[in-house]
N, C-alpha and C positions, 0 to 999 in steps of 0.2 A: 085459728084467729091470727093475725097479719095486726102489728101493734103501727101506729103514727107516732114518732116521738117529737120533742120540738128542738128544732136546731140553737137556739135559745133559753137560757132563764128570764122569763118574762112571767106576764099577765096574762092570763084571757080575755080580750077586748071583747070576742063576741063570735057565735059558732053561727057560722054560715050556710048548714043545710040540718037537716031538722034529725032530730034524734031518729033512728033505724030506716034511714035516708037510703034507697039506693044510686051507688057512686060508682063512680066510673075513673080509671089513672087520669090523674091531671087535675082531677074536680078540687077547687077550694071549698076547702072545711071548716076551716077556722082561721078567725083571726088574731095574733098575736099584739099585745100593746106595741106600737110603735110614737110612740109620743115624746122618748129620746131623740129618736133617729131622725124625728120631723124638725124637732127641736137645732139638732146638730145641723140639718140640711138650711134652716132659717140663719142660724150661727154664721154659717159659711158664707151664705149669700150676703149679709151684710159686712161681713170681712171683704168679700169684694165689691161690691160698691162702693167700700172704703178705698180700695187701692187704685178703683178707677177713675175715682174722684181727686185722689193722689196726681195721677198721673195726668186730668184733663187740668189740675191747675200748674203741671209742669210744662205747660206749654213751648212750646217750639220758640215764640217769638221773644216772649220773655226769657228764656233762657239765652238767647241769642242778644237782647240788648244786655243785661247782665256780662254777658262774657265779654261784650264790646266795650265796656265800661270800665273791665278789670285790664283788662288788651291796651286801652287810652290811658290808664293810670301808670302803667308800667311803660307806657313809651311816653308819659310826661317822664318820670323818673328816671329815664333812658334819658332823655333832651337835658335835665336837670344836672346828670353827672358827668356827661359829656359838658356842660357849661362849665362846672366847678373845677374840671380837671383844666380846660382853659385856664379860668381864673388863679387856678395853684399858679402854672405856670407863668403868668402871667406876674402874679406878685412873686413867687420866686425871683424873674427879671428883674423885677422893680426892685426888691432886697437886695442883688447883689450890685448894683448901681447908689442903693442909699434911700433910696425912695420912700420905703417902705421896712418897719423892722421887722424882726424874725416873730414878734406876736401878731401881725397881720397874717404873713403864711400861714402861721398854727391854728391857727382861728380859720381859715379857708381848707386848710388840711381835714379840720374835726370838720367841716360842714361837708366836706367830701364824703367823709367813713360815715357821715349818717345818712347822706344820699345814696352812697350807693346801697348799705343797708334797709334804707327803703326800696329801692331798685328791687333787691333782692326778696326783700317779704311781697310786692306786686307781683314779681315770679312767682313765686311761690303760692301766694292768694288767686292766681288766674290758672297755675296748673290745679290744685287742690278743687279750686270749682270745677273743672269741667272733669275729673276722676269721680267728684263727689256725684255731679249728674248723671255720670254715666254710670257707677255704679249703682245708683236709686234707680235706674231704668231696668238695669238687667236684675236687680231685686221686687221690683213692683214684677216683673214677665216674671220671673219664678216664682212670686208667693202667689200669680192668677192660674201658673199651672197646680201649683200645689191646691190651689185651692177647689180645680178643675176635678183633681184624683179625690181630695175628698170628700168634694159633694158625687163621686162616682159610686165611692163606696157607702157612703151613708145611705145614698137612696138604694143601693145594693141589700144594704140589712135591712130597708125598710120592705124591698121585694120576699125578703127572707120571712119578714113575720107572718106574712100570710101561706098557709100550711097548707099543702094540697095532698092529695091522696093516692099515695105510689101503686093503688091495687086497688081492681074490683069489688064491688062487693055490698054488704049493706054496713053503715056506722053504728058504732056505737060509744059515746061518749065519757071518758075518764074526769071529765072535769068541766067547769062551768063557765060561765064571764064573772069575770073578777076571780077565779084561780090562779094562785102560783104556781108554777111550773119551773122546776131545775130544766137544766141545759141537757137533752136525752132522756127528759121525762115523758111519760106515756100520755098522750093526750086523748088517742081513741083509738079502738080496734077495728079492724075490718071481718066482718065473717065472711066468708066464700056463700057465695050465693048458690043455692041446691039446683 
């Protein structure tokens, strides 16, 4: 006698050729619960449709007026500092003539250090966005291949549950539907046929 074990700890969903059946290598015999692995392969697939929904609302065009908008903010605040740095100068001239005292400069001076300071956060807010988009691109394309491997291998264990018959012969069955079964548990025997 020639034993079938099951590559799995599962169920017995349901024995697929009839008790002292004769079998032939390759024939399925049984089926194994797969109702995880169905489950996990359901999981997956809405995980991605999550991410490709992700990705159709990160549209091309919208990203492109966004960037254009962060682009025009920092070259108003470009136009703005180049203005103020005039105007320093400008009342500097005018103070050292009388014109104007040294609290008019100070006052043109501070509105400088906060323009450029915004200058500087519009750099910074238009680099940040387009690293932030591009790396949500290259993360959305890796969590579609990850998710590619694991609905491979889930449907993989799901190929798994069903148990075929490495040897000739006629069956004879260890166990029932709705059996537990360990992992290398004997599910049925094969006799050699006379």
């Amino acid at each position: 006698m020639l034993k079938i074990r099951s590559p799995a700890a599962s169920f017995v969903e349901k024995l697929l050729v009839d008790e002292g059946a004769i079998i032939s290598i390759g024939t399925p015999v049984l089926q194994m619960d797969s109702s995880d692995e169905r489950h996990e392969i359901e999981r997956i697939k809405k995980f991605r449709q999550l991410v490709v929904l992700g990705q159709e609302r990160m549209k091309e065009a919208d990203i492109a007026k966004k960037k254009r908008i962060l682009e025009l903010s920092t070259m108003v605040a470009k136009r703005y500092v180049e203005y103020l740095e005039h105007a320093l100068q400008a009342t500097k001239e005018r103070q050292s003539v009388g014109e104007v005292g040294a609290l008019d400069t100070d006052q043109v001076e501070a509105e400088l250090i906060e323009g450029r300071a915004k200058l500087e956060k519009a750099r910074i807010m238009t680099k940040l966005y387009i690293d932030t988009v591009s790396q949500n691109k290259k993360i959305a394309e890796m969590s579609l291949q990850h998710s590619d491997l694991e609905r491979a291998f889930a449907e993989s264990k799901v190929r798994e549950t069903k148990i075929v018959s490495p040897f000739d012969g006629i069956i004879r069955f260890k166990v029932g539907p709705g059996s537990y079964v360990k992992t290398g548990g004997v599910v049925a025997v094969v006799e050699r046929k006379s």
